[in-house]
N, CA, C and O atoms as a GROMACS GRO file, in nm:
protein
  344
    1UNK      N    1   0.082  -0.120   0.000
    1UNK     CA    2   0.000   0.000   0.000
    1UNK      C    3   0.086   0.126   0.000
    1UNK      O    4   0.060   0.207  -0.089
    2UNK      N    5   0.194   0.159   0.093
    2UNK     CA    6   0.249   0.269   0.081
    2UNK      C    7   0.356   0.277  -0.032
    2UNK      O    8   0.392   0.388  -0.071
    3UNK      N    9   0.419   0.136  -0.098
    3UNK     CA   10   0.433   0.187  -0.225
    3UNK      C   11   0.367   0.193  -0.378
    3UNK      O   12   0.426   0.204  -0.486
    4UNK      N   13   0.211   0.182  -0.349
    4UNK     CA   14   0.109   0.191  -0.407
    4UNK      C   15   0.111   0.397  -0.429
    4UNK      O   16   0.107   0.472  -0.526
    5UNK      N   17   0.115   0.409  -0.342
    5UNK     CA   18   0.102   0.587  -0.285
    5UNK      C   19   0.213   0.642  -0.311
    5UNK      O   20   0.206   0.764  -0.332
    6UNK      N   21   0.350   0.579  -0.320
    6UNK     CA   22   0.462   0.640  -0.270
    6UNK      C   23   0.485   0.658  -0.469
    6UNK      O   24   0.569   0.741  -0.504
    7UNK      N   25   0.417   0.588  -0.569
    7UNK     CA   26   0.408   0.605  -0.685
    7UNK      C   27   0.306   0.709  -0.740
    7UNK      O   28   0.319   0.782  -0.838
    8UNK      N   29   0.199   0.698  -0.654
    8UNK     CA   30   0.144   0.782  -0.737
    8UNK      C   31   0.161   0.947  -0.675
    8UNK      O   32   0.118   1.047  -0.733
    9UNK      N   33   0.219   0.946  -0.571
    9UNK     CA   34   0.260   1.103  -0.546
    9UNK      C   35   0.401   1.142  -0.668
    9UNK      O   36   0.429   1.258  -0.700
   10UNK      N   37   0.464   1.034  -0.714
   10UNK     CA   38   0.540   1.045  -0.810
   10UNK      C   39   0.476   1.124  -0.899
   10UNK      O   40   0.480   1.238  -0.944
   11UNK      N   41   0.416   1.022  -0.909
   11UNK     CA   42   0.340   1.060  -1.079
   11UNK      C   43   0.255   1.187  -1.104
   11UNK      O   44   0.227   1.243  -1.210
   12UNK      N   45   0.211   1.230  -0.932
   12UNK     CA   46   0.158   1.382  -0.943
   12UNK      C   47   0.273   1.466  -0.982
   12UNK      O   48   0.269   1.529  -1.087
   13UNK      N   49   0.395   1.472  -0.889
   13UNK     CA   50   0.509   1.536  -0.848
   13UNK      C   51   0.531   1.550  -1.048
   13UNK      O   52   0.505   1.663  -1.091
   14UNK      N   53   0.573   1.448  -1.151
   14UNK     CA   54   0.563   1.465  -1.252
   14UNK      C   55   0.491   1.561  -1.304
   14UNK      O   56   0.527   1.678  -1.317
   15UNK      N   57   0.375   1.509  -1.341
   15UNK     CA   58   0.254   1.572  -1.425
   15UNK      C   59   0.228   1.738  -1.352
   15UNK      O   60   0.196   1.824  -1.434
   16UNK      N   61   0.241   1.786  -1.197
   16UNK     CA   62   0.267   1.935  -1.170
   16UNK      C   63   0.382   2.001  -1.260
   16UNK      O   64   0.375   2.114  -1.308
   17UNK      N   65   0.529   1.877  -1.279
   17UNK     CA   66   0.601   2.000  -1.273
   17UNK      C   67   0.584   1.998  -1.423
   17UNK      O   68   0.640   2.098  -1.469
   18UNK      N   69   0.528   1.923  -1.518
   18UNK     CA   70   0.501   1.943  -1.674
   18UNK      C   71   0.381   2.056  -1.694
   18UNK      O   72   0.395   2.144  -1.780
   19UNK      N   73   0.231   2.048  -1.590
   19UNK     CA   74   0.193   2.148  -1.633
   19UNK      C   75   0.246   2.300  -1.569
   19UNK      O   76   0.217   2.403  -1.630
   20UNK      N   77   0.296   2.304  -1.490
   20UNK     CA   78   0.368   2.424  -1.438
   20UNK      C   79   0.432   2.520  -1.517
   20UNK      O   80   0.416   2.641  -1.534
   21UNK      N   81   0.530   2.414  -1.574
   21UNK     CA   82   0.649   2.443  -1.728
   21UNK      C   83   0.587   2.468  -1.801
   21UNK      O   84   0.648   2.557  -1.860
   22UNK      N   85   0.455   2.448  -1.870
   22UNK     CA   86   0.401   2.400  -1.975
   22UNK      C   87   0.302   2.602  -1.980
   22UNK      O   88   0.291   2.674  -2.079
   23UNK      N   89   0.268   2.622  -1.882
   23UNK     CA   90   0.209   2.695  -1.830
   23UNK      C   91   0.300   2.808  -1.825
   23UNK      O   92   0.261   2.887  -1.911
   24UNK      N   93   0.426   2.864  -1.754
   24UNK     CA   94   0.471   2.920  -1.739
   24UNK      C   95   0.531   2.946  -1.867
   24UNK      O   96   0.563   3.063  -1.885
   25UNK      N   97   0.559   2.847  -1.980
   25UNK     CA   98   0.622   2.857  -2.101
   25UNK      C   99   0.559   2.931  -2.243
   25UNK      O  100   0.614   2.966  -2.348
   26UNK      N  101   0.402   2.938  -2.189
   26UNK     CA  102   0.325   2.991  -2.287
   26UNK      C  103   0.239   3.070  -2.235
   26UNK      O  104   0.123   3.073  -2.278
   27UNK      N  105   0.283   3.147  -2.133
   27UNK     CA  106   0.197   3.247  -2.062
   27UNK      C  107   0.254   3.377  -2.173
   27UNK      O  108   0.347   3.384  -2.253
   28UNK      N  109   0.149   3.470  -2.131
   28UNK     CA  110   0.197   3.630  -2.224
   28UNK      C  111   0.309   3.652  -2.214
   28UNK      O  112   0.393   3.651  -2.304
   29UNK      N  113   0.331   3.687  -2.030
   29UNK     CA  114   0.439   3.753  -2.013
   29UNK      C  115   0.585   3.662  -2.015
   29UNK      O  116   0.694   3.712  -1.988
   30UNK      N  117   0.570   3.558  -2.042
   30UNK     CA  118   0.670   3.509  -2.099
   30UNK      C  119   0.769   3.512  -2.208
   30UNK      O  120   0.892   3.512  -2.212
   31UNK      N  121   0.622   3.518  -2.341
   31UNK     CA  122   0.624   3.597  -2.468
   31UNK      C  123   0.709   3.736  -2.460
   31UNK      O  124   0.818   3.742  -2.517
   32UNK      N  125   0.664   3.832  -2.398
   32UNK     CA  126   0.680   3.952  -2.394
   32UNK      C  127   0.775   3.957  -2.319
   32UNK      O  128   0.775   4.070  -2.271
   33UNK      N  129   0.886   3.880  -2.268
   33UNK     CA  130   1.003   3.865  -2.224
   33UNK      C  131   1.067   3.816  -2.284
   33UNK      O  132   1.175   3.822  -2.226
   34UNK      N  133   1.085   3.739  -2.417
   34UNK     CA  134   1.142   3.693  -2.466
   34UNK      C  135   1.176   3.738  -2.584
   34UNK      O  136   1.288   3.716  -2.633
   35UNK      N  137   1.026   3.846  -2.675
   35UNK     CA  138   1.024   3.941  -2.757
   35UNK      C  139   1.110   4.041  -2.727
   35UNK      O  140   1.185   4.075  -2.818
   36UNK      N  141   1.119   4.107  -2.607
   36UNK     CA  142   1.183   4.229  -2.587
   36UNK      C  143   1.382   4.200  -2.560
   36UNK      O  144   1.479   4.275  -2.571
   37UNK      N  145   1.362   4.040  -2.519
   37UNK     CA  146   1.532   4.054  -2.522
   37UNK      C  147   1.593   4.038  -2.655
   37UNK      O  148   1.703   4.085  -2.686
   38UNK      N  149   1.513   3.966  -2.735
   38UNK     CA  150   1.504   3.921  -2.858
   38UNK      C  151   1.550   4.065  -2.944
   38UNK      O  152   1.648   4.062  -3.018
   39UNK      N  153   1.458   4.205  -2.924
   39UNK     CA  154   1.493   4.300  -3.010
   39UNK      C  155   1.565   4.370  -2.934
   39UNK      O  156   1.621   4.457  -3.001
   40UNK      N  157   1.603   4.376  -2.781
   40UNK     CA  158   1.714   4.416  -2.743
   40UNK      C  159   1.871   4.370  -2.814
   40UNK      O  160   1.962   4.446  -2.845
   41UNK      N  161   1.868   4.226  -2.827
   41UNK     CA  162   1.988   4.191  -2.899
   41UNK      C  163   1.987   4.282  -3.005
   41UNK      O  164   2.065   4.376  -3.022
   42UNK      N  165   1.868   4.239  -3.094
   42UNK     CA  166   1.894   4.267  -3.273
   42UNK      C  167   1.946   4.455  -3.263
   42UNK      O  168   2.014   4.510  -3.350
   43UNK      N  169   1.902   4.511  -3.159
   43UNK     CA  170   1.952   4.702  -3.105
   43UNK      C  171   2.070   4.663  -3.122
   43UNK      O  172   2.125   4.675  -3.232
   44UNK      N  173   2.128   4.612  -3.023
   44UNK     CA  174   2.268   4.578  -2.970
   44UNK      C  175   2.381   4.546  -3.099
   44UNK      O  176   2.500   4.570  -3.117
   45UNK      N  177   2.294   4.492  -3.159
   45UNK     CA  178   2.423   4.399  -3.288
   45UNK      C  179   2.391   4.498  -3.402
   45UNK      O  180   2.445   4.460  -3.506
   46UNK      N  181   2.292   4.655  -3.421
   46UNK     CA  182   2.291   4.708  -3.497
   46UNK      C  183   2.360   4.818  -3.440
   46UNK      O  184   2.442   4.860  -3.522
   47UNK      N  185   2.363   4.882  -3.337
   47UNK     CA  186   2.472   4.958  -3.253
   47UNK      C  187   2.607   4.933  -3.263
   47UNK      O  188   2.676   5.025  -3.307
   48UNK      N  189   2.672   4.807  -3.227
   48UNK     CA  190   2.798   4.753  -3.254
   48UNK      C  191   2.868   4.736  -3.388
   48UNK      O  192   2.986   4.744  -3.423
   49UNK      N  193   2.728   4.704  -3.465
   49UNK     CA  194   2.783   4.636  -3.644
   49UNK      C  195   2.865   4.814  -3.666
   49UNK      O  196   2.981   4.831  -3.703
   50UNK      N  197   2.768   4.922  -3.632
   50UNK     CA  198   2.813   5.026  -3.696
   50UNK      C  199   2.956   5.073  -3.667
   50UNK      O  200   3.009   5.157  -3.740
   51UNK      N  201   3.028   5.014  -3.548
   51UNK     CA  202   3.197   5.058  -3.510
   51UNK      C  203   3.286   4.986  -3.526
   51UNK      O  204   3.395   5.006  -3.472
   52UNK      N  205   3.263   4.889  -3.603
   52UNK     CA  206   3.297   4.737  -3.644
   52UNK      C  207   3.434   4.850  -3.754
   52UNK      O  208   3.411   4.936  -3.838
   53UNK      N  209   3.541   4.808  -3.712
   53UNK     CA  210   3.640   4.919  -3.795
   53UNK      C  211   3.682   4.822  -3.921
   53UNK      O  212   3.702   4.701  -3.915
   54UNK      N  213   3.689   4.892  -4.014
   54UNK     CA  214   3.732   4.811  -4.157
   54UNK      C  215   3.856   4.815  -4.213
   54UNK      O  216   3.910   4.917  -4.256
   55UNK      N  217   3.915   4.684  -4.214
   55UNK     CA  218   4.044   4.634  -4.216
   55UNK      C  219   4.076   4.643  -4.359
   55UNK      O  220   3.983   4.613  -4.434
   56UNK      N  221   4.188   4.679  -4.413
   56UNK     CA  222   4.243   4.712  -4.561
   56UNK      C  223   4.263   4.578  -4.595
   56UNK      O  224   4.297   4.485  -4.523
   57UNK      N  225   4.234   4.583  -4.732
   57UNK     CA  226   4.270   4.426  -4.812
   57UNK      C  227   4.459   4.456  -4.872
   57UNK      O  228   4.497   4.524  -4.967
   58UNK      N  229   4.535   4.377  -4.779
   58UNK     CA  230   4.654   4.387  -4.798
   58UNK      C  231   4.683   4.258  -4.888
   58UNK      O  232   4.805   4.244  -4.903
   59UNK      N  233   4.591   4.140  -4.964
   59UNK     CA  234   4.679   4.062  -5.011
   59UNK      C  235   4.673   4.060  -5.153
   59UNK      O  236   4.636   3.955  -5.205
   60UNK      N  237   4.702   4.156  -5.224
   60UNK     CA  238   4.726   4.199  -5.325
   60UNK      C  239   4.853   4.150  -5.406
   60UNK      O  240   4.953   4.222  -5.406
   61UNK      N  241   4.853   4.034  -5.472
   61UNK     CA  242   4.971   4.027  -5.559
   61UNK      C  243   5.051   3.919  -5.432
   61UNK      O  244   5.172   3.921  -5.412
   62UNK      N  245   5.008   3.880  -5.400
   62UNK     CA  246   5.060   3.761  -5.272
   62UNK      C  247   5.140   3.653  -5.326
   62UNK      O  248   5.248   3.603  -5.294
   63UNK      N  249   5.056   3.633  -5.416
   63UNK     CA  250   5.083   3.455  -5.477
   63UNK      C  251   5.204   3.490  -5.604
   63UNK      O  252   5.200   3.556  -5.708
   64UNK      N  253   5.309   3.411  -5.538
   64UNK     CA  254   5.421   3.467  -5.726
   64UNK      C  255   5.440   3.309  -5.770
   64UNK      O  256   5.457   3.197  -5.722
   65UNK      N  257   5.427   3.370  -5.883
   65UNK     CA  258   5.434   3.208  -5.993
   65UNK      C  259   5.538   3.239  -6.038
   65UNK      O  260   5.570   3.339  -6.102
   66UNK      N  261   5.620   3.115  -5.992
   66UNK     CA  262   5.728   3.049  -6.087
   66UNK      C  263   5.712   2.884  -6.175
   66UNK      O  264   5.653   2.781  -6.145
   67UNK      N  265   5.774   2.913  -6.261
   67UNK     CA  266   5.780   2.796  -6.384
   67UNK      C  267   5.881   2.769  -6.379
   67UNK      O  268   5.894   2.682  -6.464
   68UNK      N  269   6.011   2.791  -6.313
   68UNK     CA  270   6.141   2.652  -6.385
   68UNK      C  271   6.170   2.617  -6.208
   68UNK      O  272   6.261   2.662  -6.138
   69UNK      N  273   6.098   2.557  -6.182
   69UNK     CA  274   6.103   2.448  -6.053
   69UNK      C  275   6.105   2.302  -6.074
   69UNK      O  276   6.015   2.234  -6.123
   70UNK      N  277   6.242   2.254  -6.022
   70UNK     CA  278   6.261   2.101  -6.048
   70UNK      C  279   6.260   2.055  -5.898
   70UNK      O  280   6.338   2.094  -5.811
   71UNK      N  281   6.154   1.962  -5.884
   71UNK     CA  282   6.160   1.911  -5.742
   71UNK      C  283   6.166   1.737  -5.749
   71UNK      O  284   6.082   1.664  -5.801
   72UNK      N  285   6.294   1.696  -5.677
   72UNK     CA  286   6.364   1.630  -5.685
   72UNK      C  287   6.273   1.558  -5.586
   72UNK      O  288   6.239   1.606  -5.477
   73UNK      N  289   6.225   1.405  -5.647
   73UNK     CA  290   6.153   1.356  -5.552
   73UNK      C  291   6.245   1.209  -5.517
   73UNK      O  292   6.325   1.149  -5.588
   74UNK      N  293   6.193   1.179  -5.371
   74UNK     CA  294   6.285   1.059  -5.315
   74UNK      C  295   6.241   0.919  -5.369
   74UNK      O  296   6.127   0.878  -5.344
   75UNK      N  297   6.322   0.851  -5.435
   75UNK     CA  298   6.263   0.718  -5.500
   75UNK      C  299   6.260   0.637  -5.362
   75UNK      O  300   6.360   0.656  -5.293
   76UNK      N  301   6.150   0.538  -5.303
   76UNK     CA  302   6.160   0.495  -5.219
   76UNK      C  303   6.159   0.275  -5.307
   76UNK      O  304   6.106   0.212  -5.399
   77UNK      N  305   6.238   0.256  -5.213
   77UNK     CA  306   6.268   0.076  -5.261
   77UNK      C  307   6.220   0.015  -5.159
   77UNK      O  308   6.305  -0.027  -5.081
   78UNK      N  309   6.074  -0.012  -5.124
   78UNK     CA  310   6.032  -0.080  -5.011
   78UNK      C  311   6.033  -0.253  -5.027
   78UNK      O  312   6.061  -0.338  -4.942
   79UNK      N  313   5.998  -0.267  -5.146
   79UNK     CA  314   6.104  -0.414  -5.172
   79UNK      C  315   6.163  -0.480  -5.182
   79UNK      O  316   6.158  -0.603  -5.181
   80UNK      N  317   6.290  -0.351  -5.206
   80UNK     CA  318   6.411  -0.373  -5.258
   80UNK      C  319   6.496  -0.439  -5.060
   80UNK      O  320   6.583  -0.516  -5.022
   81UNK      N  321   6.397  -0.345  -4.998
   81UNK     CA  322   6.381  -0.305  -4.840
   81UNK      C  323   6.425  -0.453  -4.781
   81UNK      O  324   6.536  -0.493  -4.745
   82UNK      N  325   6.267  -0.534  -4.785
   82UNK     CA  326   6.216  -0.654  -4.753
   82UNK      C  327   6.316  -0.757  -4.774
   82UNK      O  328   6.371  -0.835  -4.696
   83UNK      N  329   6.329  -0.731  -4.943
   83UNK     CA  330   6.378  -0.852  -5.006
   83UNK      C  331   6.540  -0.870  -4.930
   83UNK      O  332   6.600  -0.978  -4.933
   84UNK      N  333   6.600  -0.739  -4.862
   84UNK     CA  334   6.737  -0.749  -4.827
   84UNK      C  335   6.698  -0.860  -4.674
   84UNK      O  336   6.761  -0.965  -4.673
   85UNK      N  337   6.626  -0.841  -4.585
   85UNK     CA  338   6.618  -0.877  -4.477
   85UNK      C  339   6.632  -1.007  -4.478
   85UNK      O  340   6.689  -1.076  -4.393
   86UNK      N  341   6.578  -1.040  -4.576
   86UNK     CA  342   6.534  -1.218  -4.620
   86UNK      C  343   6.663  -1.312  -4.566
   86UNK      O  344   6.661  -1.434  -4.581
   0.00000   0.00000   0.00000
């Protein structure tokens, strides 16, 4: 019996704190707290965007191409490797 009870005060303790949330989550003034921080940001990031200082495009002519490059690559003998160990 008392863990007959000791479940279903659970199951109230549940179902309060869902409609509570549920309630508190879609009340007005919830809305209207969430609207106003909402366009407080979008103020904020249109205030800031405007001092946002603009950086010069310095990479102008960066990249230099050359054409008589010989790159000497390492022949590797991994068989040649093996076959010595034998």
């Amino acid at each position: 019996m008392i863990k007959e009870i000791k479940y279903f005060i659970f199951i109230i303790i549940i179902f309060a704190f869902i409609f509570f949330t549920g309630k508190f989550y879609f009340s007005d003034l919830n809305k209207k707290n969430s609207f106003r921080s909402l366009n407080d940001i979008d103020q904020k990031i249109k205030l800031h965007s405007k001092n946002i200082p603009i950086l010069e495009d310095n990479t102008q002519n960066i990249i230099e191409y050359t054409e008589n490059i010989k790159t000497k690559k390492k022949k590797y003998h991994f068989l040649e490797l093996i076959n010595k160990n034998d």
